[in-house]
N, C-alpha and C positions, 0 to 999 in steps of 0.2 A: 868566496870569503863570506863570513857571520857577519853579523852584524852587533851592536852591545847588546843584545838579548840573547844573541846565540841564533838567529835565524836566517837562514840564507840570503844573502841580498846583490843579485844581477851589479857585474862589473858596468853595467849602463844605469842603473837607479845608482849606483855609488859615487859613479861621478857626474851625476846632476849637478849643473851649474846652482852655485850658492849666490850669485852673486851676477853685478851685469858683465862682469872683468872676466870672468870664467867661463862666459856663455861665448858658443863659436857658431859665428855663420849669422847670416840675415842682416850684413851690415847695412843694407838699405833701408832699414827699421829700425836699427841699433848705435846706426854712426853716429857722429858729434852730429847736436842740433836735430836731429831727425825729431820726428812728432813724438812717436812709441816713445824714444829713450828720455825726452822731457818729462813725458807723463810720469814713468817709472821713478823720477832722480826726483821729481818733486814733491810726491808722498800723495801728488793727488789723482789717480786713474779713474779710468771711466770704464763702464761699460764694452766688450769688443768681442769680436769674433774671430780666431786665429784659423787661415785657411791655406791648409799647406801640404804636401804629402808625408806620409810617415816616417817617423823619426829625424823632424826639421828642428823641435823644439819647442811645439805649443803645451805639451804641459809646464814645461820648467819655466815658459815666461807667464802661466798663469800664476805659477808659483811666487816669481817672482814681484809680480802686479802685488799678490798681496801680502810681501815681505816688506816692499817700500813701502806701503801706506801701512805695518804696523797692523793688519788685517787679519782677522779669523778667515782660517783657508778652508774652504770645504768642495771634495772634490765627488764626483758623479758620473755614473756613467751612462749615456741614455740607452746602452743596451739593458742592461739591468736596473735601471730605476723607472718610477713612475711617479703620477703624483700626490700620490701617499708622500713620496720620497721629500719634494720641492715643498710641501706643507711642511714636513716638519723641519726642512732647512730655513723657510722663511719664521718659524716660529722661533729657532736655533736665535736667529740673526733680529727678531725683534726684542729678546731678550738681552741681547750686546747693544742695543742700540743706545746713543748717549755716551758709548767707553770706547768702543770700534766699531770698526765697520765690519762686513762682512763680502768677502768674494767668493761666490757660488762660480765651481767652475764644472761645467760639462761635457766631457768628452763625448764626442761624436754624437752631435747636438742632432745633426741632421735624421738621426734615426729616430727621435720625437717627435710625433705626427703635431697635428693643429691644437689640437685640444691639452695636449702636454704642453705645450710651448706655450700657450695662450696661458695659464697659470700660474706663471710667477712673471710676467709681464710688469701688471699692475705697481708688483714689488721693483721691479728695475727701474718703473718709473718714478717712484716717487723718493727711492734711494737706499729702501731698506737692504735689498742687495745690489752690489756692483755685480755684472754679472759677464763672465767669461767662456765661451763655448770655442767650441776646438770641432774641425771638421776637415774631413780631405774631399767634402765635395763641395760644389759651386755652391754656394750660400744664396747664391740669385733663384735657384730651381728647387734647394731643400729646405728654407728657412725663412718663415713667415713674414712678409713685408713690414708689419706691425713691428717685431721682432727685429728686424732690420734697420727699422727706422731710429730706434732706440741706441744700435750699438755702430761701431764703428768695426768696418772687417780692417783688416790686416793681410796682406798675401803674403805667406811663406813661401821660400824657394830652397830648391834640394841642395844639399850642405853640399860644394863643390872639393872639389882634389885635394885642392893648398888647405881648407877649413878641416879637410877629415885628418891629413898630416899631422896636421897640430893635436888633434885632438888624440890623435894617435899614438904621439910620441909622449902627451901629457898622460895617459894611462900606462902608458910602460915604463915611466920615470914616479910616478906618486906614486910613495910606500905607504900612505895613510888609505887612501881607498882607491886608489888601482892595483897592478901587479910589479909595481916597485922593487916591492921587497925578492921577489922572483930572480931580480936582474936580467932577464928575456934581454936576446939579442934577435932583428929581425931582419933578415937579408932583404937587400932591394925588389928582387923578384918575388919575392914571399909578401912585401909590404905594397910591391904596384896591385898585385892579384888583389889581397885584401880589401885595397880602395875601391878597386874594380867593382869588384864584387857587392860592394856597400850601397852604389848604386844612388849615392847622397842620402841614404839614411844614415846617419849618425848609430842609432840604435842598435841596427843591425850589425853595422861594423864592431862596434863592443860585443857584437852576443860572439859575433865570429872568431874574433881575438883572444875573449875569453876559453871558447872549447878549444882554440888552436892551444894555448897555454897548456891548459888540461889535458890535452893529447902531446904536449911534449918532455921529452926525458928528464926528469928529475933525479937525475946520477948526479950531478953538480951542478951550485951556482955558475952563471952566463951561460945556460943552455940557448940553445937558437931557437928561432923558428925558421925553417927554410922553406922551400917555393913546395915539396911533397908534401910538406903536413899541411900548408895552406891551400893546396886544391883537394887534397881528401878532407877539411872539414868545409869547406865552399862548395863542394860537387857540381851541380849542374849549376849553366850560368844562371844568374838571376837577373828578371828582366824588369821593373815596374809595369804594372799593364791590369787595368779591371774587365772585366766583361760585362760591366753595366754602368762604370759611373764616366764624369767625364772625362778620364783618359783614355777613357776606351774612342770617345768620338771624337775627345782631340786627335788621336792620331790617324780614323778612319780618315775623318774631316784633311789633313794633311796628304795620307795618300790620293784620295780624289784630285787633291789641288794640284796635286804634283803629275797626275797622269793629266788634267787638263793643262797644266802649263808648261806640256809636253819636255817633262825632264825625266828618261829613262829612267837614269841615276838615283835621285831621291826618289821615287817611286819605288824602286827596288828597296832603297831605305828603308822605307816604311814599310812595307808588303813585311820582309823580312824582321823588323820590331816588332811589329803585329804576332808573328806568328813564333817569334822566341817567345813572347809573353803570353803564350796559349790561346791566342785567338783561333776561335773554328776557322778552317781554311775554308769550309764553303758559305760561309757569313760572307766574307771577303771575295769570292766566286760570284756572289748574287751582286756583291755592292759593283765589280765590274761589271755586269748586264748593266745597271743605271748608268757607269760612266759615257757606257757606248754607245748608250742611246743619247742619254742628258748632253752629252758632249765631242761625240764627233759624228753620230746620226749619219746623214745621208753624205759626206763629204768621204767618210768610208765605211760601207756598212761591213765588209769582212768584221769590224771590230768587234762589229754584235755575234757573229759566229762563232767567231775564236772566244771569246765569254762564255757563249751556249757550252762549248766544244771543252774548255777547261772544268766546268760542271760535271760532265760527261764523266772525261778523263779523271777527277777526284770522286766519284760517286763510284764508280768501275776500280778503281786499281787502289782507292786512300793514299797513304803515305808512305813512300818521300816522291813516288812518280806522278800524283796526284799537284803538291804545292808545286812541282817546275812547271804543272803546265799551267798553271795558273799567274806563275810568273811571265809566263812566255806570252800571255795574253797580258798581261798588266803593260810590260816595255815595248809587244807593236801598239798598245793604246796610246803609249806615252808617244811614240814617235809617228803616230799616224796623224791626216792633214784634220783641224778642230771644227767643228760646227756645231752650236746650239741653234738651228735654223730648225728645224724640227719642233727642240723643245720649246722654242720661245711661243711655234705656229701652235703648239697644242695647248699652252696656257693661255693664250688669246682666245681660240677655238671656246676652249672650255668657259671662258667667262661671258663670253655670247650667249651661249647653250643654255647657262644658267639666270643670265639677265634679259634674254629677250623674249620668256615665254614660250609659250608649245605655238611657234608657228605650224600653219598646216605645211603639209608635202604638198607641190604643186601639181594637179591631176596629170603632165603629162610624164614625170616621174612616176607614179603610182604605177606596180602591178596589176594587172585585168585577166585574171584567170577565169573568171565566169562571164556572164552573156551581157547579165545584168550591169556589174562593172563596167564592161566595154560600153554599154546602151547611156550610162551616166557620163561618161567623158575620160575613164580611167585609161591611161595612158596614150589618150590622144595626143598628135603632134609631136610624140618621140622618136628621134630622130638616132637610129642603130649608130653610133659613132662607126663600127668595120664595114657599114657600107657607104661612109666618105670616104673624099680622096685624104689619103694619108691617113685612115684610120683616126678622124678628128674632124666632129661635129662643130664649125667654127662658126661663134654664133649662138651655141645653146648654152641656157641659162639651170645653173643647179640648184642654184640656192631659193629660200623659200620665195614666194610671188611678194611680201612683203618686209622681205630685208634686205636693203642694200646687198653691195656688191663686196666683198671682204679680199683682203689678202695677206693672209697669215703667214703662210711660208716665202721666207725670201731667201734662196740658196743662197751659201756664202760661195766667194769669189774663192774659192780651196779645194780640193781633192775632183772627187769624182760632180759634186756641186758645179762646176764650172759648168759643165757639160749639162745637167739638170738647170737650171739658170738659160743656158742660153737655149733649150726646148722649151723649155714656157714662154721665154721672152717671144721664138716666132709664134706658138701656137696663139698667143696674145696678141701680136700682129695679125694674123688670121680673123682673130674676131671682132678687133678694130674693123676689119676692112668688109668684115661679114654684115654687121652693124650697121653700115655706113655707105651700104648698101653696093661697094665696089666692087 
């Protein structure tokens, strides 16, 4: 559909909420008494930062911030602006100053480095603009503290099922700027697919709905849409899923948790989310080696193999016999016995290493390959551990001559651990008694 100029304009820019009554989804922000919707109703807004994934509605409630207060809207993008751009917006807005305000708003705030952002700072603070930025990434990791302090974030959340219905059947019923006028009729299975498929963007659901329209028969009004046209203009499923921001490690971050708190099930979840949403499968192959070390270590070390062994098998054969073996290593992780005894003894290790200085090696540790070595004291007094009984020096001291006696690794009471635990426990008996001269 044109627009009154004659120009094209997306059945999703058409039915941008005009209003707070029109706008669907984010009732946690929008409900009676909520903070947001005071701001908005009272004419006076602040400053904020909308952080949400795509197609939730952070342009249209920038929009709206500055329809209530009566506001010069000026919109930006920080992939294509700069601060050429923000100079002549704050010049824009000290010219209005006195009659309105102005709302600077920026999409995808987060792609402006330090120096960009830092430039019209000064201006949020002292009022000349209100200022509104829109991001789908953590605002903690891409957006300057300074900057931060200033605005107030906001979390968006992805427009659920019941929120897209509505919005759904509001575009196929307005004849002024949805396809009203069409009369579209849309079968149940044609309209669950579409939701589906939306995936809680709003946006998307409109672009989809729009080519499904465009792709059906216009031989007479109450044409349908049935469940074929809506999976030939849906085609492959759609998954939300970045390969660098933080969904991508929200949901590694999950897989781990889930193959630590040994539930096959969700682990399988996530593997398979992962990898609908394009995740490299051997991203996910190496992030297993860490699980099985970090988290079940010595209580089953097969874990670590079958990891190595899933690499192997995706590097040699790719895809689709490549992701099962990967799976097939993720659910024995999931169900094998847990142990960070290991990683806990190698973060302690490490913080020794690094706070106690270059002790020396004690001479009877030291290697004596020459005359001279042997004639200074190198390796006197070491004691072959395979010519004790039981292959076990009980009694000899490893660590340096001047640092206490450590003990990092504590086998848990779990898998193959049980068994390692109570060998250390006698060999430790042994050198009590070595010690103490029994």
């Amino acid at each position: 559909m044109t627009g009154s100029d004659g120009t094209y304009r997306p059945l999703a820019d058409r039915l941008r909420p005009q209003s707070l009554d029109e706008y669907v989804g984010q009732a946690h922000l929008l409900g009676a008494g909520a903070p947001l919707r005071r701001a908005l109703e009272s004419g006076r807004p602040h400053s904020m930062i909308l952080w949400g994934p795509p197609g939730t509605g952070k342009t249209t409630l920038a929009r709206l911030v500055a329809t209530g207060a009566h506001a010069e809207f000026i919109a930006l993008s920080a992939v294509l602006a700069g601060i050429k751009d923000i100079r002549a917006v704050v010049e824009q807005a000290r010219g209005l100053r006195g009659t309105r305000d102005t709302v600077l708003f920026l999409d995808e705030v987060h792609r402006f480095n330090k120096a960009q952002q830092d430039t019209f700072l000064p201006y949020v603070e002292d009022g000349t603009l209100i200022f509104v930025g829109a991001t789908t990434e953590n605002p903690s990791f891409e957006v300057n503290n300074a900057l931060l302090s200033r605005a107030r974030v906001y979390v968006l959340k992805s427009i659920d099922a019941d929120d897209l219905g509505k919005l759904l059947d509001r575009a196929l019923r307005d004849t002024e700027r949805g396809l009203g006028k069409l009369k579209l009729q849309i079968d149940a299975g044609a309209r669950e697919l579409l939701v589906a498929a939306a995936d809680g963007d709003a946006r998307r659901m409109l672009n989809l709905l729009e080519t499904a329209a465009d792709l059906s028969s216009p031989r007479d009004a109450g044409r349908g849409l049935d469940t074929d046209t809506m999976r030939a203009v849906i085609g492959s499923t759609y998954v939300r899923f970045d390969k660098g921001g933080e969904n991508f490690y929200d949901q590694i971050s999950a897989l781990h948790k889930s193959v630590r708190g040994s539930d096959p099930d969700a682990a399988l979840y996530w593997l398979c989310r992962m990898l609908a949403g394009g995740c490299d499968p051997l991203y996910i192959a190496r992030r297993a080696l860490r699980m099985a070390s970090e988290d079940i270590g010595n209580a089953d070390p097969r874990a670590l193999t079958m990891s190595l062994e899933a690499c192997a098998v995706y590097e040699r054969l790719g895809s689709p016999e490549g992701e099962l073996a990967i799976a097939q290593a993720i659910v024995f992780m999931a169900c094998a016995a847990k142990s960070n005894a290991v990683y806990t003894a190698y973060k302690a290790a490490t913080a020794d290493a690094a706070s106690l200085g270059s002790l020396e090696v004690p001479l009877h540790l030291r290697n004596a390959p020459t005359r001279l070595m042997k004639e200074i004291g190198y390796g006197k007094g070491y004691r072959y551990a395979h010519d004790e009984p039981g292959g076990y020096a009980a009694g000899e001291r490893y660590f340096p001559d001047d640092m206490p006696e450590r003990r990092y690794y504590v086998p848990a009471a779990r898998g193959l651990e049980i068994k390692i635990g109570e060998a250390l426990g006698a060999r430790r008996d042994r050198d009590r008694k070595s010690r103490d001269g029994g």
